[in-house]
N, C-alpha and C positions, 0 to 999 in steps of 0.2 A: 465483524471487523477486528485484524488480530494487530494493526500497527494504524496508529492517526499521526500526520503530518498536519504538524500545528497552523503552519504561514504558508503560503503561495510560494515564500522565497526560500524554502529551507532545504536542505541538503540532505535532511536525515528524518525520520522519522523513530516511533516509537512504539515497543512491541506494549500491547495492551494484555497479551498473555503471552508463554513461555515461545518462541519458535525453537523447532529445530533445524538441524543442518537441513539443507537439500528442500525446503519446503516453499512453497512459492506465497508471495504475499502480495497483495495489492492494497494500494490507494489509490482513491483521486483518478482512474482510468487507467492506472500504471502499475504493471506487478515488477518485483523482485524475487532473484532465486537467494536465499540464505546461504553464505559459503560457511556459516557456522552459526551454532548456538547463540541464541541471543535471548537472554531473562525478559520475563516482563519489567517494565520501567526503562531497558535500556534501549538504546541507537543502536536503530541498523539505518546501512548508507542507502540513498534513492538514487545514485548516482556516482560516478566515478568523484573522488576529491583530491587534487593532487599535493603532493606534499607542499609544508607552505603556504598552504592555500585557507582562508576560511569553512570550518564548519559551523553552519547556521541551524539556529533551530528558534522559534519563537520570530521568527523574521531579522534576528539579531546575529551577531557570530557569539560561540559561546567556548572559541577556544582555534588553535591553529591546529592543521595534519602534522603531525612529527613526520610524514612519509607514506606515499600515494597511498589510497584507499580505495579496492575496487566497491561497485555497488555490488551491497549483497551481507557486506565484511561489517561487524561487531565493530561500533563505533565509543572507545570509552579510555580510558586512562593511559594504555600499551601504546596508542596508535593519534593520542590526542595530547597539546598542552595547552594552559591558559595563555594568552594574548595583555593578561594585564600588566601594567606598571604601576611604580608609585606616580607618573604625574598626568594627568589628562586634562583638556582645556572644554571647559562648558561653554554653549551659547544657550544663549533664552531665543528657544521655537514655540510660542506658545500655540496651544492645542487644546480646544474644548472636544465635549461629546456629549449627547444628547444624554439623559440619563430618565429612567423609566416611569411611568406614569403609578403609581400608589394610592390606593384608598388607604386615608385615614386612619392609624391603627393603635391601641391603647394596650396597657399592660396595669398588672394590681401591683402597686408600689407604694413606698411609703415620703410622705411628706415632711422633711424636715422642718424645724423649726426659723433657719435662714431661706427656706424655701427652693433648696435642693432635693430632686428626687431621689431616694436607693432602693436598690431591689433584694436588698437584704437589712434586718434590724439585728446587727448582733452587737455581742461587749468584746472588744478587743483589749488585749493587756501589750501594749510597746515597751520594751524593755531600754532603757539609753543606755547599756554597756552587758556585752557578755556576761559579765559577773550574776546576774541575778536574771539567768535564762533558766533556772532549775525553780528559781522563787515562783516567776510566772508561771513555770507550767504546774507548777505546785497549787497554787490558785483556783489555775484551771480545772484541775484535777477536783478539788477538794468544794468546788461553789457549783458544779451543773446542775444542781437543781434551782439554781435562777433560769435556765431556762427554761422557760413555761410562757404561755397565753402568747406574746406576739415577740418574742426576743428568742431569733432564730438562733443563737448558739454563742458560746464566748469560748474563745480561742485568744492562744498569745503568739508574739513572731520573735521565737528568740534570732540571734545574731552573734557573731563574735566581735564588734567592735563595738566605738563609744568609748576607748582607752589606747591610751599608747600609737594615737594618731597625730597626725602634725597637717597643717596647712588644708591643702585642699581635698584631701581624704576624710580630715576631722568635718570637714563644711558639707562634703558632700553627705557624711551621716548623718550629722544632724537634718540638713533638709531633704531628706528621703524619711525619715521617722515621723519630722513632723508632718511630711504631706500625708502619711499614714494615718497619722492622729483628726488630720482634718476628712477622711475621705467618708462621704454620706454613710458608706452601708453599717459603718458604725456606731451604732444608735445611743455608746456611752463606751469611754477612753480610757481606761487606767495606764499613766505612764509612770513605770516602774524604775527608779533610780537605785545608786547603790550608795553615793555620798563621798568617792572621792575619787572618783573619774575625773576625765578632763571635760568629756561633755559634761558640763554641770547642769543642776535645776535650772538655774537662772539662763546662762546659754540657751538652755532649749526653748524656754519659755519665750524669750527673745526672737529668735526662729519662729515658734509657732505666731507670735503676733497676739490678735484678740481672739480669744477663747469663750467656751461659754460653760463657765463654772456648773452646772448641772449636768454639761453632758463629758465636759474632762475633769480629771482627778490627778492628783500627783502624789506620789508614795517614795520619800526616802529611806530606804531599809537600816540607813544604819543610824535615823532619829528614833528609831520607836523600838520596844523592849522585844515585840513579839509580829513579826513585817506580815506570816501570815494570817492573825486575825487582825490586821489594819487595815492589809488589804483586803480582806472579806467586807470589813464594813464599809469601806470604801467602794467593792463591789454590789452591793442593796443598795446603795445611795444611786447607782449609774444604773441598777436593774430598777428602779421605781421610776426614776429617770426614763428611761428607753422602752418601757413597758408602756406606756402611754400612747405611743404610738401603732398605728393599725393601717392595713394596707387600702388605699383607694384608689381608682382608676383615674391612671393618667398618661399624658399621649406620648407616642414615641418618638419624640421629638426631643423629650428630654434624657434619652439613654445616651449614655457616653459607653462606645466597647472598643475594646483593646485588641489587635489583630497580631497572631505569633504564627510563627513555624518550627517545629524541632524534630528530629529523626526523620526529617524529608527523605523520598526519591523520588524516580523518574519519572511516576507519575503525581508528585505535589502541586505542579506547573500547569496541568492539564485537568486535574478534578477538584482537589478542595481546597488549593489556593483561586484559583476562577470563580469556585461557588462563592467563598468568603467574598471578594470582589463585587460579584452581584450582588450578595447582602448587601456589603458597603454601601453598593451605588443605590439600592432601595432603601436603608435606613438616613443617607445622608438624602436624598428625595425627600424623606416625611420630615425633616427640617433636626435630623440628628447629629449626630458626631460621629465617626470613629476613628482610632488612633493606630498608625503605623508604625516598628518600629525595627530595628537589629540594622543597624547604619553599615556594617561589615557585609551584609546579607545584601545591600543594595549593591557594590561595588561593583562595574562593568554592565549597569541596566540600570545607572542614575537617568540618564536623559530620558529611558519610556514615562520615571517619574519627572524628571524636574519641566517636562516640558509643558504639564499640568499646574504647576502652580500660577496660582490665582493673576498674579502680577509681579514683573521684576523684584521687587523686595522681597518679597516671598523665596524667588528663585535665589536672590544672593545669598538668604540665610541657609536655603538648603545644600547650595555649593558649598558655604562658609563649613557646617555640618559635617559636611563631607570630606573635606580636606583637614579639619583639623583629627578625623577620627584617621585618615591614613598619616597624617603627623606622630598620630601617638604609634601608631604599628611602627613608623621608620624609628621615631627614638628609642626603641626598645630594639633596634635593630632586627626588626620582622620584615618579610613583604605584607604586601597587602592583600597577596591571593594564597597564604598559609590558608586554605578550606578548601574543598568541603572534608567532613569527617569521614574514617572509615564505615559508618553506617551508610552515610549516603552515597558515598560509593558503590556498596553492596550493592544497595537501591538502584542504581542506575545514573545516578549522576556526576560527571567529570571534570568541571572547571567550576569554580567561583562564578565565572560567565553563566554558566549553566544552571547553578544552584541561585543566583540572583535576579534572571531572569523570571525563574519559577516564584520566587520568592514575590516579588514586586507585585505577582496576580493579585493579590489580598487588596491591594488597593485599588484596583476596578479601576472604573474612569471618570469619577469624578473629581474636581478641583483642590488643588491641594492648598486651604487655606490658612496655615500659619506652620511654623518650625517650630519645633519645643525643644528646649533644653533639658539634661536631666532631672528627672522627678517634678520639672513643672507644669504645670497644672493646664489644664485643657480650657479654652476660655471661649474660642470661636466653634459656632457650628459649621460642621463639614468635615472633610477628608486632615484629620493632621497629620503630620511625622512628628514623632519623637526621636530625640537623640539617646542613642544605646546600645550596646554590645546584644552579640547573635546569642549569647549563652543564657541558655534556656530560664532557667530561674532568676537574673536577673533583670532579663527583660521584661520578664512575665510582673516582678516585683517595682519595673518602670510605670510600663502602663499603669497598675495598681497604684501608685504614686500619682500619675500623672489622670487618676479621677475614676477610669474606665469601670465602671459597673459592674463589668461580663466582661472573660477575656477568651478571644475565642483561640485556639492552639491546633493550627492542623499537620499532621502524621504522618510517617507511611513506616514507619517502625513501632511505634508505640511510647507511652512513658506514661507514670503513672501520679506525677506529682499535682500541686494543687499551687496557685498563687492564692494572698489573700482572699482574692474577686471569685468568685464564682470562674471559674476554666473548666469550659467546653473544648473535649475532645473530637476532632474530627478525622475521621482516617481518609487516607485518600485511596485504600482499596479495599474491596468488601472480604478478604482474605482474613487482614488484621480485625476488620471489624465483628467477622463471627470468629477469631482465636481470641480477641481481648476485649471481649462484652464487656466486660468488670471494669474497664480503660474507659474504650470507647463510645459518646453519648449519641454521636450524628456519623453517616455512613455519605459521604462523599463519591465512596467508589460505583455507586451506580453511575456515573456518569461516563465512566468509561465502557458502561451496560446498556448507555444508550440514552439515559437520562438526559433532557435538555440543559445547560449550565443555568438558564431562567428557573426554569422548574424549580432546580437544584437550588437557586437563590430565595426561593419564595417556601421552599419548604423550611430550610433556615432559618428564616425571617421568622417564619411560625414559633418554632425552636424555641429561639434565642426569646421572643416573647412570656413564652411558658417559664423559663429560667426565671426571665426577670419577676415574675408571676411568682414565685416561689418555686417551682420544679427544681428537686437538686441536681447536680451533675454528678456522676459516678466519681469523682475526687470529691464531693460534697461529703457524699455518702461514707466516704475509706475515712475522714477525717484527715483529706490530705492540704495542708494549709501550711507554706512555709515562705522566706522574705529569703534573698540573697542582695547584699548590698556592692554596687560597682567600690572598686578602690584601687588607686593606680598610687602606691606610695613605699615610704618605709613604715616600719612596725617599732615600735622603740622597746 
């Protein structure tokens, strides 16, 4: 099979390998002649589309004809625009679906002391200001050999802010740091200050709320003679600390995972955002969590989601969500369909429509029970949303905020970063997957080889297990570990 037509109603379908001119292709009972070259990932038309008119793909329209379209004709940016605006009007259709039968399944994780689980025991150093992001890594550098016996590694997340912030920038860094300081897999906290920022100790502490003095630590660099042996001792006190703890079997009910997308194409909609979805719908089955998020990425396929949430309130918050994230694109005098990038492009993909519907698959069909606002914390089990911009390292450093254990990141370009959380790479073609083994942990693109999308979920699920297990992820391994903080303000 060289093209799949997603929906019963769709207009176009999708090359699964390269066609050329003049080749004939079939779906579904029905062939087409190619009046020209069409890549893999992108549209070709199953039918005539007259200008004006919608092109469907996902059962959805995912953008208007700029001007007739025979079948046959290379369906993508030249001959297609998006359909969207700044304002559209929601109703609540609510819509259940059955979701899949699961044996009971366990992972070797470790037991906190408040009795949250994580799937990693490391010492993390949070910096509150730019200024002493060299100190940390300094630390870093100079104390790895605390890691031994069960403290899987100490890493720090430098940043450029924490200074010369005002208002809601200043607020939003502090409680992005401290959900950092509170998040399980770090099994002992050094938060690193400089002494005359504006985040100050006190502010933060404040933020963080109640702490628990054995597993965080507080180091101002400019009370003490010599910051990096204060910070060393300071790190033995949080490696004696965190060394105490050992991995035991417990169910997956308590894994919180974080679900991204970045260098998408044509095929992300169709292999390993679907599979992610079927995770989903199997891990929130055994009574777990996972977290959706890039609010930009939903825009023109909010109703596949919002028509899932659990109950009206739920549905206002994620309107609410929604509208006030195209609020901030208009006050900056943006649209709100400025996407997709040049890469997905390449890929295959043409409207915002198109990239959001693909997008959306990560959340499967289970119920979406609560809204989260940025960097807050995951509380109910089942399907969330989080509130957050599409941009990759931000996002990735949300969900990480917002609890997620494991963040899973599926592909169809590549990238090679790491969020705090353990990030799993998924490619969505087997192409990327044998050029960036050293990227790539999980191969998606069989699915477009024929692989069932259950299959595809339940191998996953395996996966994602083994991580939690301790198995590193190829960003585990590079030591790629970094935090991007959202910030809509001025800089003083």
């Amino acid at each position: 099979m060289k093209i799949i037509k997603i929906h019963p109603a769709d207009n176009v379908a999708v090359a699964l390998e390269d066609i050329q001119k003049g080749e004939t292709v079939a779906v579904d009972g029905a062939s087409v002649v190619a009046l020209e070259d069409v890549a893999r990932g992108h549209k070709i038309a199953l039918a005539p589309i007259a200008g004006e008119t919608p092109v469907v793909k996902y059962g959805n329209p995912i953008g208007v004809a700029k001007e007739d379209i025979a079948a046959g004709q290379w369906v993508h940016v030249h001959n297609v625009r998006t359909g969207l605006s700044e304002n559209a009007e929601y109703v609540y259709d609510h819509k259940t679906y059955d979701l899949p039968d699961v044996a009971p399944r366990t992972f070797e994780g470790y037991r906190r002391a408040d009795g949250r689980a994580a799937v990693r025991n490391e010492l993390w150093i949070i910096p509150t200001v730019g200024c002493v992001n060299n100190v940390a890594a300094a630390l870093v550098r100079e104390n790895q050999d605390l890691v031994r016996g069960s403290i899987d590694g100490l890493y720090s997340f430098g940043h450029p802010f924490g200074c010369s912030q005002m208002g809601g920038d200043h607020a939003q860094t502090r409680k992005l740091l401290a959900a950092l300081v509170r998040h399980p897999n770090a099994g002992g906290v050094l938060v690193l200050s400089l002494g005359c920022e504006n985040l100050t100790q006190d502010q933060f502490k404040e933020e963080l709320g109640e702490w628990d003095d054995k597993r965080v630590k507080f180091l101002v660099c400019q009370q003490v003679e010599d910051e990096l042996e204060a910070g060393g001792a300071l790190l033995r006190e949080l490696a004696e600390y965190a060394g105490q703890f050992k991995r035991e079997t417990l169910p997956a009910s308590e894994l919180v995972i974080g679900m991204k997308c970045g260098g998408s194409d044509g095929l992300s909609g169709i292999t390993a955002n679907p599979t992610v979805g079927r995770f989903s719908d199997r891990l929130v089955a055994l009574g777990g969590s996972t977290v959706l998020t890039e609010v930009p990425e939903m825009f023109g396929a909010e109703n596949i989601l919002f028509s899932r949430c659990e109950n009206e309130a739920v549905f206002d918050k994620a309107v609410g969500m929604v509208n006030r994230f195209k609020e901030y694109f208009v006050s900056h005098g943006q649209v709100v369909y400025e996407n997709p990038s040049p890469g997905n492009k390449a890929g295959g993909i043409t409207t915002l429509e198109d990239k959001s519907c693909g997008c959306v698959q990560k959340g499967g069909s289970a119920q979406i029970v609560d809204v989260l606002e940025y960097a807050e914390p995951v509380v109910k089990k089942g399907l969330n949303v989080l509130s957050g911009p599409g941009n990759d390292l931000v996002s990735a450093t949300d969900l990480t905020a917002a609890g997620a254990h494991i963040i899973l990141f599926t592909t169809g370009r590549g990238t090679p970063f790491g969020a705090p959380a353990p990030t799993v790479k998924i490619s969505t073609n087997t192409a990327l997957y044998e050029k960036k083994g050293n990227w790539i942990d999980f191969n998606a693109g069989t699915v477009a080889q024929g692989e069932s999308l259950d299959d595809a979920g339940d191998r996953l699920l395996d996966y994602v297990l083994r991580v939690a297990g301790g198995e590193q992820t190829k960003a585990e391994r590079h030591g790629a570990r970094e935090i991007s903080i959202f910030k809509d303000g001025v800089v003083l």
